[in-house]
N, CA, C and O atoms as a Tripos MOL2 file, in Angstrom:
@<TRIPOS>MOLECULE
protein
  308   307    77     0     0
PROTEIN
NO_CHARGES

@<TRIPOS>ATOM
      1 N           0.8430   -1.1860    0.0000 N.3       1 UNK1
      2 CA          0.0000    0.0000    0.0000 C.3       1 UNK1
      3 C           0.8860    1.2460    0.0000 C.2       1 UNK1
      4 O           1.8360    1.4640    0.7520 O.2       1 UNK1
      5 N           0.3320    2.1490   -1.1290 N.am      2 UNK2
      6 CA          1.0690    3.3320   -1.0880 C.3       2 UNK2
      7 C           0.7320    4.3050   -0.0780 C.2       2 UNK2
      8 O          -0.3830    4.2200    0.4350 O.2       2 UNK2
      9 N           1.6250    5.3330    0.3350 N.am      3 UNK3
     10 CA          1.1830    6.5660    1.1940 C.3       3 UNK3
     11 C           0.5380    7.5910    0.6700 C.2       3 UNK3
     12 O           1.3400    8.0050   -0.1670 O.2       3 UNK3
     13 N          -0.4080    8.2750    0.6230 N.am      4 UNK4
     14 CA         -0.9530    9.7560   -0.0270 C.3       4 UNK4
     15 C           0.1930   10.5270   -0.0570 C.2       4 UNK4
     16 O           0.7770   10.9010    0.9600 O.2       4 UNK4
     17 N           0.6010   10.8230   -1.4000 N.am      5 UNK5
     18 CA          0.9890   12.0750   -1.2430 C.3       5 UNK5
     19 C           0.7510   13.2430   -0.4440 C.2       5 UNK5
     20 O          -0.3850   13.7150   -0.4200 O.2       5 UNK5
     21 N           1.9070   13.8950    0.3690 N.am      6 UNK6
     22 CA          1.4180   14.9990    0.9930 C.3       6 UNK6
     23 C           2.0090   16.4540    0.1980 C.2       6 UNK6
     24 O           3.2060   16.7180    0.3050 O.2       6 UNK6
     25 N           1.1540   17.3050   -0.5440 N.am      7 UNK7
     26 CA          1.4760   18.1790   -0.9620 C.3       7 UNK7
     27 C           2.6560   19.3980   -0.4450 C.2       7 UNK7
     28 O           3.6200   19.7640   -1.1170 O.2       7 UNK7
     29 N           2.3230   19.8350    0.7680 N.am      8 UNK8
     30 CA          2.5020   20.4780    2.2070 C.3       8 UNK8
     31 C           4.2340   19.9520    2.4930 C.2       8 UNK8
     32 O           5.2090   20.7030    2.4670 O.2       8 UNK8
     33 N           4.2470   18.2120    2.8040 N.am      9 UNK9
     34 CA          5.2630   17.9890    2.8710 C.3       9 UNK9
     35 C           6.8730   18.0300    1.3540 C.2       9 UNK9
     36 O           8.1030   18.0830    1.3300 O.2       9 UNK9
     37 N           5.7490   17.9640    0.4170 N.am     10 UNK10
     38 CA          6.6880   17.9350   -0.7120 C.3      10 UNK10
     39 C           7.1490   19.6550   -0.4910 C.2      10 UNK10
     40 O           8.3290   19.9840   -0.3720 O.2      10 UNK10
     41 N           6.2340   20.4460   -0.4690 N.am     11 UNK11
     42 CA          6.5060   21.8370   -0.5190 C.3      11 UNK11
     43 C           7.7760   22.2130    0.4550 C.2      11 UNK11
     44 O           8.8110   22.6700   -0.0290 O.2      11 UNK11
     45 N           7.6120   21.9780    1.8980 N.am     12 UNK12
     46 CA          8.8180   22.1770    2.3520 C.3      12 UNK12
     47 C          10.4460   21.1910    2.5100 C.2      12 UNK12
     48 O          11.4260   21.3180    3.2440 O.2      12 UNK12
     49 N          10.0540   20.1650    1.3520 N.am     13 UNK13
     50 CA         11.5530   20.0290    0.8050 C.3      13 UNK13
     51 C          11.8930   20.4630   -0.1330 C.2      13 UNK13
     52 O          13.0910   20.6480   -0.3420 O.2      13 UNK13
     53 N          10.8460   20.8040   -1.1070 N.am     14 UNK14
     54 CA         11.8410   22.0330   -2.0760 C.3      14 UNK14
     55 C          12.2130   23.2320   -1.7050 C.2      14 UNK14
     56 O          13.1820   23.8450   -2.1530 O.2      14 UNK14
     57 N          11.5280   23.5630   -0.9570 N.am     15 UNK15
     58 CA         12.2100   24.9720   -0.5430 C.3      15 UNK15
     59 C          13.3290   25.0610    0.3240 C.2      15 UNK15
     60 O          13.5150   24.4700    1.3880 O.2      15 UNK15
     61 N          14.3010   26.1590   -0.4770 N.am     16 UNK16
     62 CA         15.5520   25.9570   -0.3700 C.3      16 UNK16
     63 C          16.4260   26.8940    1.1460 C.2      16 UNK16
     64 O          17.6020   27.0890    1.4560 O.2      16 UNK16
     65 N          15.1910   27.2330    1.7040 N.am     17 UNK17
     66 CA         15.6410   27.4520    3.2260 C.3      17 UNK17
     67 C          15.1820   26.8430    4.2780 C.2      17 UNK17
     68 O          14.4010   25.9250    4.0250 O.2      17 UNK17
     69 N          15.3930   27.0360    5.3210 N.am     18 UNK18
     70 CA         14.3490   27.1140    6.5480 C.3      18 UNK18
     71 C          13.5790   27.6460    6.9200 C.2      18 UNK18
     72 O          12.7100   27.3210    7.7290 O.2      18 UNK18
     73 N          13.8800   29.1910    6.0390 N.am     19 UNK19
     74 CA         12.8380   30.4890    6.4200 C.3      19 UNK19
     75 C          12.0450   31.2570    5.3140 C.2      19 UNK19
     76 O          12.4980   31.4040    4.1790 O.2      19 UNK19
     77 N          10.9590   31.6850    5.6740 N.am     20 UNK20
     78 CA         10.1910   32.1120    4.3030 C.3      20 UNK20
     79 C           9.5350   33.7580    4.6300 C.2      20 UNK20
     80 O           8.7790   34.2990    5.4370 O.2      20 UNK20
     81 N          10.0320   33.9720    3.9160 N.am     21 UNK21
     82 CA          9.7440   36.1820    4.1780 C.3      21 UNK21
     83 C           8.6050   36.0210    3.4710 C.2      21 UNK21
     84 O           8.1670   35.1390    2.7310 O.2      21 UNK21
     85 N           8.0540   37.5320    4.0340 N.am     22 UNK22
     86 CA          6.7640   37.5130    4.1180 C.3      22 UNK22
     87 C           6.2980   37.8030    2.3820 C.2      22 UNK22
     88 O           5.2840   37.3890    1.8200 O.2      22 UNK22
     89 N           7.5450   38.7480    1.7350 N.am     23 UNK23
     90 CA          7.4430   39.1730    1.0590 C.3      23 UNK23
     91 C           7.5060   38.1560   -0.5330 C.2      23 UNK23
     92 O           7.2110   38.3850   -1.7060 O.2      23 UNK23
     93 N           7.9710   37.1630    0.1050 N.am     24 UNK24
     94 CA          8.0260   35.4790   -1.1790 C.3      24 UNK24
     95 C           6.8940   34.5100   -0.6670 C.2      24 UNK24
     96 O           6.8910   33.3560   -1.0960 O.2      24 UNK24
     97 N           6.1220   34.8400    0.0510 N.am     25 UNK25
     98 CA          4.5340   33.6210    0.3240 C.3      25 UNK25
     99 C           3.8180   33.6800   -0.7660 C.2      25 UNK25
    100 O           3.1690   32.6640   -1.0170 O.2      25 UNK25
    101 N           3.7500   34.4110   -1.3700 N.am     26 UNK26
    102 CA          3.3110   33.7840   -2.5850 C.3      26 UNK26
    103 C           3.7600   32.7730   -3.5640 C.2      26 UNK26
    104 O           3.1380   31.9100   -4.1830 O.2      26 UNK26
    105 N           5.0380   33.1200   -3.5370 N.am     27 UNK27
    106 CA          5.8180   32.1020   -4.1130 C.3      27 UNK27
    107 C           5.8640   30.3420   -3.4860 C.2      27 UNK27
    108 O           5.6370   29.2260   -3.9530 O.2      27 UNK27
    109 N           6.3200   30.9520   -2.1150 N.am     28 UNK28
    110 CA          6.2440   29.7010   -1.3460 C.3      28 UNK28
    111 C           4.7230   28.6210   -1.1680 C.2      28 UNK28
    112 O           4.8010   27.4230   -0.8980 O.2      28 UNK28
    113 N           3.4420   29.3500   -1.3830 N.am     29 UNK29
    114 CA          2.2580   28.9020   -1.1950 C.3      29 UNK29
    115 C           1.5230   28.8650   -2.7450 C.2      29 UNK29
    116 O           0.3110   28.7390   -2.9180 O.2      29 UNK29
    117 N           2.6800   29.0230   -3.9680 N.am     30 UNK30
    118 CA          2.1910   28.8840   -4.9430 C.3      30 UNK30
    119 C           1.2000   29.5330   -5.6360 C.2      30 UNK30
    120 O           0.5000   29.0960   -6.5490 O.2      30 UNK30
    121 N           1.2050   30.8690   -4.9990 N.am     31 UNK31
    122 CA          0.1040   31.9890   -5.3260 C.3      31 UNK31
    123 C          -1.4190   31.7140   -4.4540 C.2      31 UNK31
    124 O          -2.4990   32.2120   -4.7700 O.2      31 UNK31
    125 N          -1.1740   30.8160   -3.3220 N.am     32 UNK32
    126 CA         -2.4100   30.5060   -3.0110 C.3      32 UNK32
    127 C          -2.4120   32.0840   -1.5880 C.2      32 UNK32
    128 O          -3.5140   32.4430   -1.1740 O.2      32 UNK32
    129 N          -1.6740   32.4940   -1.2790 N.am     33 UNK33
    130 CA         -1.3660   33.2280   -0.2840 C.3      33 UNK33
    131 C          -1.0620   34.6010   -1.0260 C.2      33 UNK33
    132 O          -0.9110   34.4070   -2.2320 O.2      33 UNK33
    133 N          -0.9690   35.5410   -0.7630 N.am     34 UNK34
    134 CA         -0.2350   36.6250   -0.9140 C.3      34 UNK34
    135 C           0.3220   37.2960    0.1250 C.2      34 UNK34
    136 O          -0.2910   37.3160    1.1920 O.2      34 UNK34
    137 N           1.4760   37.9070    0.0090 N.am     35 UNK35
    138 CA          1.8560   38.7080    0.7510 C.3      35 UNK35
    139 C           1.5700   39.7720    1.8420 C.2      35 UNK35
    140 O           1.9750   39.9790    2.9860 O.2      35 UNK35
    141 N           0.5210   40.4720    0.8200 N.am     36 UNK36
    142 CA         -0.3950   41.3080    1.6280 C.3      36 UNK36
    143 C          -1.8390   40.8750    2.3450 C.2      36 UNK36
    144 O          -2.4210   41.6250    3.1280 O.2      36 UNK36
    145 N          -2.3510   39.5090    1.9490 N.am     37 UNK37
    146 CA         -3.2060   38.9190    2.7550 C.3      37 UNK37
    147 C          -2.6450   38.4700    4.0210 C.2      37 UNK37
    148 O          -3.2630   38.5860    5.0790 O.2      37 UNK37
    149 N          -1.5270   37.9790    3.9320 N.am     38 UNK38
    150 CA         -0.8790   37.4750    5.0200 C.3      38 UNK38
    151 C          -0.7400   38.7750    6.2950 C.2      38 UNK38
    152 O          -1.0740   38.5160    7.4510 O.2      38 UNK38
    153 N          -0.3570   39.7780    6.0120 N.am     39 UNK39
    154 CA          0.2340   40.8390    6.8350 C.3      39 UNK39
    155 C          -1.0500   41.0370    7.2450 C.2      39 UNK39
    156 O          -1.1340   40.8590    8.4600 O.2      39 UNK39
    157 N          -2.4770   41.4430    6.5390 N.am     40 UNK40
    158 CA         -3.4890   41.2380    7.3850 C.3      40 UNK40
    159 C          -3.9770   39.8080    8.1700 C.2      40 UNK40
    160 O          -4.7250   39.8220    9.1480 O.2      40 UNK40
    161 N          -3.6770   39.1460    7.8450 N.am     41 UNK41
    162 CA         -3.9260   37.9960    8.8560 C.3      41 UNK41
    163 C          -3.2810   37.7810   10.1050 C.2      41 UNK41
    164 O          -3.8140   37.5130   11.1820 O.2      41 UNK41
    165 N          -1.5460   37.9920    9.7290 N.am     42 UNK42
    166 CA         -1.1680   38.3430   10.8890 C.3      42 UNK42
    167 C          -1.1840   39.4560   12.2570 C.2      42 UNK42
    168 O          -0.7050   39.4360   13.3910 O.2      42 UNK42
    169 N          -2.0490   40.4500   11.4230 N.am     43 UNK43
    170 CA         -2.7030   41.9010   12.2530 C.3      43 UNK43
    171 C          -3.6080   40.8740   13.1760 C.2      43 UNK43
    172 O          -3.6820   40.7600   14.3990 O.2      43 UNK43
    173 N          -4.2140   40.2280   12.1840 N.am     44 UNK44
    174 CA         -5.3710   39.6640   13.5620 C.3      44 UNK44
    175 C          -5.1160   38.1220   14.1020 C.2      44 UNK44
    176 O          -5.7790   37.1340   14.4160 O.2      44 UNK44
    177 N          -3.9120   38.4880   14.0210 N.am     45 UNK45
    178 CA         -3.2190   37.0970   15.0620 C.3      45 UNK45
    179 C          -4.1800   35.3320   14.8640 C.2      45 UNK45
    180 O          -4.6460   34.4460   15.5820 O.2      45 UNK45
    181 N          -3.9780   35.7720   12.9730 N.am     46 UNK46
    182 CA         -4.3360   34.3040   12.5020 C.3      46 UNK46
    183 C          -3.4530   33.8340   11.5460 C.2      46 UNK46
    184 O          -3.7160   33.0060   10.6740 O.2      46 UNK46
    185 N          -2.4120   34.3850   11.7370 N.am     47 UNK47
    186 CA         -1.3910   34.2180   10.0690 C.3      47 UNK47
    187 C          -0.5760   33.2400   11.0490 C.2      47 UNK47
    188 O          -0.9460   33.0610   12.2100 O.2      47 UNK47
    189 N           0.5290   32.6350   10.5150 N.am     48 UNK48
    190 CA          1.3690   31.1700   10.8040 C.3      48 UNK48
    191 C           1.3770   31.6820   12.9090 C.2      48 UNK48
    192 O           1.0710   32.6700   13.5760 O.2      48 UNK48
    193 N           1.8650   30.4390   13.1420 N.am     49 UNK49
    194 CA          2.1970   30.1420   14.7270 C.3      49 UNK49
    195 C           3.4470   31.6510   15.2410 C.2      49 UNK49
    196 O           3.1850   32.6220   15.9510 O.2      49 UNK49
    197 N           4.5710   31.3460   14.6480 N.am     50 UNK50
    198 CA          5.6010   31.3240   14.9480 C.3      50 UNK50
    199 C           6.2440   32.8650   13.6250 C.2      50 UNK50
    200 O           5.8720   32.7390   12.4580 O.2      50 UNK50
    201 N           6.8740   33.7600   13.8840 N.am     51 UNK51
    202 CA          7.3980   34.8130   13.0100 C.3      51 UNK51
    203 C           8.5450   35.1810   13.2450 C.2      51 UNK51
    204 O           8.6870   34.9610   14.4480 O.2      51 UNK51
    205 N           9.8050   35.7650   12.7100 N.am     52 UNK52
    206 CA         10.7240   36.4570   13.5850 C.3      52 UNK52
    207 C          11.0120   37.3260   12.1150 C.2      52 UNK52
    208 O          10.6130   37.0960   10.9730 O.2      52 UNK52
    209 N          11.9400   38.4950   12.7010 N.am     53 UNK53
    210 CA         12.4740   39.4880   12.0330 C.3      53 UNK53
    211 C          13.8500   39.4640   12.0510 C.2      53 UNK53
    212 O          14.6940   39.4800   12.9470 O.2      53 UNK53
    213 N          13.8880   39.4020   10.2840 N.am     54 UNK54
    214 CA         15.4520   39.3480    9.8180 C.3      54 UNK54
    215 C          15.4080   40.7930    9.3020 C.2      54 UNK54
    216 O          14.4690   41.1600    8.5960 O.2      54 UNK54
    217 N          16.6600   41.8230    9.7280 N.am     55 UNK55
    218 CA         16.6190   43.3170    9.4060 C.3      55 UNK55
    219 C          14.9910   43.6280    9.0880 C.2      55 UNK55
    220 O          14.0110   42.9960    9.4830 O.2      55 UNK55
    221 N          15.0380   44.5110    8.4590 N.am     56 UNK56
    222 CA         13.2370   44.4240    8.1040 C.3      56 UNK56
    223 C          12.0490   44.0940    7.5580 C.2      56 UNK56
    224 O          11.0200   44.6910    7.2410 O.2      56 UNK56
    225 N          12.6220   42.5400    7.5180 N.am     57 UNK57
    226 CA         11.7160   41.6760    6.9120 C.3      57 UNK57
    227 C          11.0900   40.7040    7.7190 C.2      57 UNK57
    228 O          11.8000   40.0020    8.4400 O.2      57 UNK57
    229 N          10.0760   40.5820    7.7080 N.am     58 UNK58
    230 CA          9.1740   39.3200    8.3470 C.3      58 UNK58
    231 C           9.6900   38.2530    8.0270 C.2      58 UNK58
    232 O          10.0310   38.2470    6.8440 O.2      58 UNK58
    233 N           9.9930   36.9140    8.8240 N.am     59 UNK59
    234 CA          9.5850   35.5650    7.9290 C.3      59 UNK59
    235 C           9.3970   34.9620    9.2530 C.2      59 UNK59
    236 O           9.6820   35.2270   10.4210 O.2      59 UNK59
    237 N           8.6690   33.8420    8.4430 N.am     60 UNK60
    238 CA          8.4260   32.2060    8.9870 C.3      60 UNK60
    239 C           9.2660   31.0930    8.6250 C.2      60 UNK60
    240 O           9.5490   30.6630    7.5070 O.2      60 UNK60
    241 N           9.7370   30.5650   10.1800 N.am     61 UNK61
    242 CA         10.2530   29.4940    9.8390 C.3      61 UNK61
    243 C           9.5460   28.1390    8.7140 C.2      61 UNK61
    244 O           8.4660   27.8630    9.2370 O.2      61 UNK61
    245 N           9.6400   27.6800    8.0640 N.am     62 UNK62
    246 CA          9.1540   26.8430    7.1740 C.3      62 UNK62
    247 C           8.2830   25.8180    7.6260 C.2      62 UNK62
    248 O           7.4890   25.2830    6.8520 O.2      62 UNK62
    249 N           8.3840   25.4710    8.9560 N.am     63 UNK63
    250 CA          7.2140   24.4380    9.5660 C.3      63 UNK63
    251 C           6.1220   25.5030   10.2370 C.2      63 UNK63
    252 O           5.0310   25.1350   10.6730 O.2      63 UNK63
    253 N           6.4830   26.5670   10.2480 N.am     64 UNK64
    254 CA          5.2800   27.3020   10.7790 C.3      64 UNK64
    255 C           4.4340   27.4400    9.6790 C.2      64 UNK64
    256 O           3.2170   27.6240    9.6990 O.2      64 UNK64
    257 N           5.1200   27.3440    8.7890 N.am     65 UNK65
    258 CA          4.3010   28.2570    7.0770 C.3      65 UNK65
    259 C           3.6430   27.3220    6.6470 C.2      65 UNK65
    260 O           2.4660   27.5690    6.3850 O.2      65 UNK65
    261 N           4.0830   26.1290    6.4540 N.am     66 UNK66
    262 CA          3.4520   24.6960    6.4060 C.3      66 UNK66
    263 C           2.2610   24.4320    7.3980 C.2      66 UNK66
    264 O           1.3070   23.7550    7.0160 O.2      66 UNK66
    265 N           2.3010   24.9450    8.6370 N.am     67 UNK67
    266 CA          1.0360   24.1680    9.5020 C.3      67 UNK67
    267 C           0.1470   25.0230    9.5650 C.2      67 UNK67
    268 O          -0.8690   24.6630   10.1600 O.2      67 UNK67
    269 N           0.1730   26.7550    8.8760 N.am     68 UNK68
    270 CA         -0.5650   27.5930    8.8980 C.3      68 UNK68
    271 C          -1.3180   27.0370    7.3690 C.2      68 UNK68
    272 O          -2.5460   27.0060    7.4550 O.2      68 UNK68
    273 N          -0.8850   26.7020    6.3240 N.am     69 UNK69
    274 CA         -1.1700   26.7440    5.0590 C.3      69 UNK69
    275 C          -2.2480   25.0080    5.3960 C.2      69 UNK69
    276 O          -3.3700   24.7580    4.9570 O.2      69 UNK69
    277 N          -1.4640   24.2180    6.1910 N.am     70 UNK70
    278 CA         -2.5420   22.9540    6.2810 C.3      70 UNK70
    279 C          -3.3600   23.3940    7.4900 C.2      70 UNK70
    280 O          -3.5870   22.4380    8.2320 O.2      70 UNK70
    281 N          -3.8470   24.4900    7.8940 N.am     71 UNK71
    282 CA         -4.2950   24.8260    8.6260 C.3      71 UNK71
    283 C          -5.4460   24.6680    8.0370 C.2      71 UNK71
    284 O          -6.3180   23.8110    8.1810 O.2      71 UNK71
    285 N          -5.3320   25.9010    7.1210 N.am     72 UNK72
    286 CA         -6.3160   26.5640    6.3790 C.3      72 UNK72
    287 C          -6.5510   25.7390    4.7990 C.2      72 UNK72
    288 O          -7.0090   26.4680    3.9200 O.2      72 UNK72
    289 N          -6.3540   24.7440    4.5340 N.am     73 UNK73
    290 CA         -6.9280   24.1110    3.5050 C.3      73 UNK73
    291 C          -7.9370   22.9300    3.4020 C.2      73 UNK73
    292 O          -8.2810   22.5640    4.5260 O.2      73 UNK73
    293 N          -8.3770   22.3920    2.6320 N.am     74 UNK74
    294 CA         -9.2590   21.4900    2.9500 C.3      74 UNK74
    295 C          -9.3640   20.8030    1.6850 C.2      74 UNK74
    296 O          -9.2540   21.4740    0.6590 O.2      74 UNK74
    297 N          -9.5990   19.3270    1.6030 N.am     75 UNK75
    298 CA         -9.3310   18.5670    0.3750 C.3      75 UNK75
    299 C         -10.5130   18.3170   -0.8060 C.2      75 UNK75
    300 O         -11.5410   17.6940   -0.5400 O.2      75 UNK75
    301 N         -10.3480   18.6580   -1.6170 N.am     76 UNK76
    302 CA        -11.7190   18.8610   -2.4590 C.3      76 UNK76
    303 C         -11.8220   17.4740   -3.3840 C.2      76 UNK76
    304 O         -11.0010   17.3100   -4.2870 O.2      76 UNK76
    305 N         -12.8290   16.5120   -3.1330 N.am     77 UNK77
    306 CA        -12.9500   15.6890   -4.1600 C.3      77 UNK77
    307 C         -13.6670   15.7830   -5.3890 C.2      77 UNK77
    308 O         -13.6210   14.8610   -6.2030 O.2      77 UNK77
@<TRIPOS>BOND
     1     1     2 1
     2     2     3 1
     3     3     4 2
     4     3     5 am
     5     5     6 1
     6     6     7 1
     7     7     8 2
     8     7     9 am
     9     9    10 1
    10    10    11 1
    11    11    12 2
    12    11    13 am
    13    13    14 1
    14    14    15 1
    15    15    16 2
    16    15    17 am
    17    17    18 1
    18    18    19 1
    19    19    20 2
    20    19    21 am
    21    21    22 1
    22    22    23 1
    23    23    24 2
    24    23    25 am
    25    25    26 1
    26    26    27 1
    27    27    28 2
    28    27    29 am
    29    29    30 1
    30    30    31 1
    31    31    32 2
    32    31    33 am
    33    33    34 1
    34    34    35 1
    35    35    36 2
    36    35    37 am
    37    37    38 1
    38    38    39 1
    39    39    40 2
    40    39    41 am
    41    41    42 1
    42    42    43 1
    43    43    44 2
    44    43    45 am
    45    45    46 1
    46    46    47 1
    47    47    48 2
    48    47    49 am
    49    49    50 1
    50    50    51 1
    51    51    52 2
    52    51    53 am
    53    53    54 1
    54    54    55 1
    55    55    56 2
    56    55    57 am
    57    57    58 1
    58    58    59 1
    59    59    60 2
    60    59    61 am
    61    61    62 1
    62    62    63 1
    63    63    64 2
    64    63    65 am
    65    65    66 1
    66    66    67 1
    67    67    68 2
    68    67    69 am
    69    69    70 1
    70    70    71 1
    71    71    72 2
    72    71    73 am
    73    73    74 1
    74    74    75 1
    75    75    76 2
    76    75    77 am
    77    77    78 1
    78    78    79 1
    79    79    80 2
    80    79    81 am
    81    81    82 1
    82    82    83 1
    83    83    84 2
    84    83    85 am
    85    85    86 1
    86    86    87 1
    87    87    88 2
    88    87    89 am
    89    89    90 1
    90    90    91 1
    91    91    92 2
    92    91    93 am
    93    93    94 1
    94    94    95 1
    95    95    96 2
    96    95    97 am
    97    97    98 1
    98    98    99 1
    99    99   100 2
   100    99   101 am
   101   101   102 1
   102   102   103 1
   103   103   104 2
   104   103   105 am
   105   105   106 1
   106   106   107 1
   107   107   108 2
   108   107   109 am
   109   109   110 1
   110   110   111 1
   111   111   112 2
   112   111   113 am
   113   113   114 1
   114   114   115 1
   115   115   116 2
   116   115   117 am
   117   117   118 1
   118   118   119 1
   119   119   120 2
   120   119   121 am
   121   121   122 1
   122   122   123 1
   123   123   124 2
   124   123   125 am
   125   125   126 1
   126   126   127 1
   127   127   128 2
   128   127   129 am
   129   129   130 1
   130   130   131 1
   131   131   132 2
   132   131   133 am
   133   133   134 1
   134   134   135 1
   135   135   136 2
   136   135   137 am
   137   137   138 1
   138   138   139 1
   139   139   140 2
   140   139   141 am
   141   141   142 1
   142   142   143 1
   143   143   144 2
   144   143   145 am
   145   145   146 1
   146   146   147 1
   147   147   148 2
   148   147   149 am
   149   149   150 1
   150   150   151 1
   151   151   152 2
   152   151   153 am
   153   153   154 1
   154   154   155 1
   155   155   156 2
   156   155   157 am
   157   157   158 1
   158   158   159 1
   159   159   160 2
   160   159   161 am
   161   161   162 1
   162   162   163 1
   163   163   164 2
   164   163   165 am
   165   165   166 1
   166   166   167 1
   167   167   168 2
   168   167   169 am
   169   169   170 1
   170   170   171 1
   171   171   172 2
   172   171   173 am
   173   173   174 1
   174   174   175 1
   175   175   176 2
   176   175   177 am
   177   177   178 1
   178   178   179 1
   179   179   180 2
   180   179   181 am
   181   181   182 1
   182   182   183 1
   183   183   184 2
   184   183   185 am
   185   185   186 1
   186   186   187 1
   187   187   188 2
   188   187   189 am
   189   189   190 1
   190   190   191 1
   191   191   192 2
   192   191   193 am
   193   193   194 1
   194   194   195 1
   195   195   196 2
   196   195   197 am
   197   197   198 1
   198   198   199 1
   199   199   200 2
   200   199   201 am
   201   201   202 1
   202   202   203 1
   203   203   204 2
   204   203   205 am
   205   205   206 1
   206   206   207 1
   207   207   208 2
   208   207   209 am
   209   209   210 1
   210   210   211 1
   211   211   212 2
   212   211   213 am
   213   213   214 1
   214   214   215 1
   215   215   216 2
   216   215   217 am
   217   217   218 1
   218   218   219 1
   219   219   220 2
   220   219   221 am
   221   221   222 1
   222   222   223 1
   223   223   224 2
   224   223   225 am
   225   225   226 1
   226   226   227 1
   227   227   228 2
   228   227   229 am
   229   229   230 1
   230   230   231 1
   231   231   232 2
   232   231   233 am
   233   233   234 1
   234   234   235 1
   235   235   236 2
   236   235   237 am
   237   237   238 1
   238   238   239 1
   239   239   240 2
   240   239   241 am
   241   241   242 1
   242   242   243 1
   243   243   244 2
   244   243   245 am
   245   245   246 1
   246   246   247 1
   247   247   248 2
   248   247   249 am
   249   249   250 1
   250   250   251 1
   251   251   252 2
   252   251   253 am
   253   253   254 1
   254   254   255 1
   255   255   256 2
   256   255   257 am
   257   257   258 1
   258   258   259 1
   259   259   260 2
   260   259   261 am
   261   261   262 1
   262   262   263 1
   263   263   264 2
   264   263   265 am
   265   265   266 1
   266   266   267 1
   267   267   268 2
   268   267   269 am
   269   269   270 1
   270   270   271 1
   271   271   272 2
   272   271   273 am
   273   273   274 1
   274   274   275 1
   275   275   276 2
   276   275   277 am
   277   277   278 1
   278   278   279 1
   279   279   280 2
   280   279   281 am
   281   281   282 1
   282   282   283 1
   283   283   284 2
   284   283   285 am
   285   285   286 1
   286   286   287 1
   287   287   288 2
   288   287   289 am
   289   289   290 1
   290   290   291 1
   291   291   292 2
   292   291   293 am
   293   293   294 1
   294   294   295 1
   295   295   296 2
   296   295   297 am
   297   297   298 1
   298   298   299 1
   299   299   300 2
   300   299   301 am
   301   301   302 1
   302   302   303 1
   303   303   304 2
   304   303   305 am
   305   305   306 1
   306   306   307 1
   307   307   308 2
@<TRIPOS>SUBSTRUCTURE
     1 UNK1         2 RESIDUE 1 A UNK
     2 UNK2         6 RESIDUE 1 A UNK
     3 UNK3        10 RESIDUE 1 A UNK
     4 UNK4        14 RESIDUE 1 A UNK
     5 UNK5        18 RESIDUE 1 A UNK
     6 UNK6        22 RESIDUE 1 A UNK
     7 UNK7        26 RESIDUE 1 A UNK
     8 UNK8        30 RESIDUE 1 A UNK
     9 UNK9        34 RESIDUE 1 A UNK
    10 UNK10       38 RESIDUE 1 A UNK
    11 UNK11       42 RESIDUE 1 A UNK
    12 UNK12       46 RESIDUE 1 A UNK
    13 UNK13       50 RESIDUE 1 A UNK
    14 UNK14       54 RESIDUE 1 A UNK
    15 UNK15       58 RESIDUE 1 A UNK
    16 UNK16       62 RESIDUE 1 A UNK
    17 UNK17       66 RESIDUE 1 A UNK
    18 UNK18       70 RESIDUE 1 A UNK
    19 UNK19       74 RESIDUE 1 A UNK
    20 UNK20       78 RESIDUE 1 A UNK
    21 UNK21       82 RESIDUE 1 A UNK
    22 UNK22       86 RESIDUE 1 A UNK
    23 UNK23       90 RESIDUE 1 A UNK
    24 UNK24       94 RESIDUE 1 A UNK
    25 UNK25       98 RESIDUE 1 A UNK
    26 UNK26      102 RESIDUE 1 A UNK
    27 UNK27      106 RESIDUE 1 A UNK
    28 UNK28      110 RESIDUE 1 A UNK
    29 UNK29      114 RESIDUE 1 A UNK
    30 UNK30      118 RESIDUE 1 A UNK
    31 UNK31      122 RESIDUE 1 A UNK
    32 UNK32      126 RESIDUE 1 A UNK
    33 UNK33      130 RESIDUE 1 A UNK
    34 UNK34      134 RESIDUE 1 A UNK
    35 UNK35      138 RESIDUE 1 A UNK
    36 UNK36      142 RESIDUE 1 A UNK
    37 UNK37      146 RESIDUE 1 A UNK
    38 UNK38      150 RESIDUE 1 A UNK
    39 UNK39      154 RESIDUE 1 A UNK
    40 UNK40      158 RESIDUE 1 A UNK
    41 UNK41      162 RESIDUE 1 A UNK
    42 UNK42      166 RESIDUE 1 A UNK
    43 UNK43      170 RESIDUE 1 A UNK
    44 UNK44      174 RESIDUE 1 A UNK
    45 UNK45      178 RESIDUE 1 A UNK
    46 UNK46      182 RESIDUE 1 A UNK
    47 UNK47      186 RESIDUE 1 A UNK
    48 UNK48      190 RESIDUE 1 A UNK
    49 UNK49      194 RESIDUE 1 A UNK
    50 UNK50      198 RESIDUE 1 A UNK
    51 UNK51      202 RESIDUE 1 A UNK
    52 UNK52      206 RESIDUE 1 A UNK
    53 UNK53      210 RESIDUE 1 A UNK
    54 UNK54      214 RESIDUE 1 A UNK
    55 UNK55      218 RESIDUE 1 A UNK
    56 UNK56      222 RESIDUE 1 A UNK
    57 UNK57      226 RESIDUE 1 A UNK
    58 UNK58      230 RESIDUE 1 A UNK
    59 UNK59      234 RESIDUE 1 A UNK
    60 UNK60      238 RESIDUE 1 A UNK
    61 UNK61      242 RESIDUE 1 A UNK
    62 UNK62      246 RESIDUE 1 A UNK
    63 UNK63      250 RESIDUE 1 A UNK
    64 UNK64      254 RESIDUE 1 A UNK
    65 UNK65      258 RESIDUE 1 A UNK
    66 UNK66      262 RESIDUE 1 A UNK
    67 UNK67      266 RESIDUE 1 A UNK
    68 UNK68      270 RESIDUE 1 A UNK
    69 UNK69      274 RESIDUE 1 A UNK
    70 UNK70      278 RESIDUE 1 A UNK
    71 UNK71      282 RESIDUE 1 A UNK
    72 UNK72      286 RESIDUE 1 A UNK
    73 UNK73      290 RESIDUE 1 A UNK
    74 UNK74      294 RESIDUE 1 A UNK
    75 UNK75      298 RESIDUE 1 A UNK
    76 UNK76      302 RESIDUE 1 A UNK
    77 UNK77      306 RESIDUE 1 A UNK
């Protein structure tokens, strides 16, 4: 028996850091996110777990960005 693919998990082995600025979530979430949706989400303390600031940029560590994104999805048959 095979395993389901996990989308989520494939996503954070291609990506080629640990950390994901606020300003590349789109990229990182494949356009499902934007940048500026995010910054409002995080205003109301629903955007990823976990944030820190590199000079003046936002990011998420990569398992935060991942459990916020399978947070908020849901599987459509």
């Amino acid at each position: 028996m095979t395993k389901d693919r996990d989308v989520f998990d494939e996503l954070a082995a291609k990506w080629e850091s640990t950390i994901v600025a606020r300003k590349v979530f789109d990229k990182f979430s494949g356009g499902a996110v934007s940048p500026k949706q995010l910054a409002n989400l995080d205003s109301d303390g629903e955007g990823p777990s976990e944030r820190i600031m590199v000079g003046k940029h936002v990011c998420y560590p990569v398992t935060a960005a991942v459990a916020f994104l399978r947070s908020r999805s849901k599987k459509l048959v």
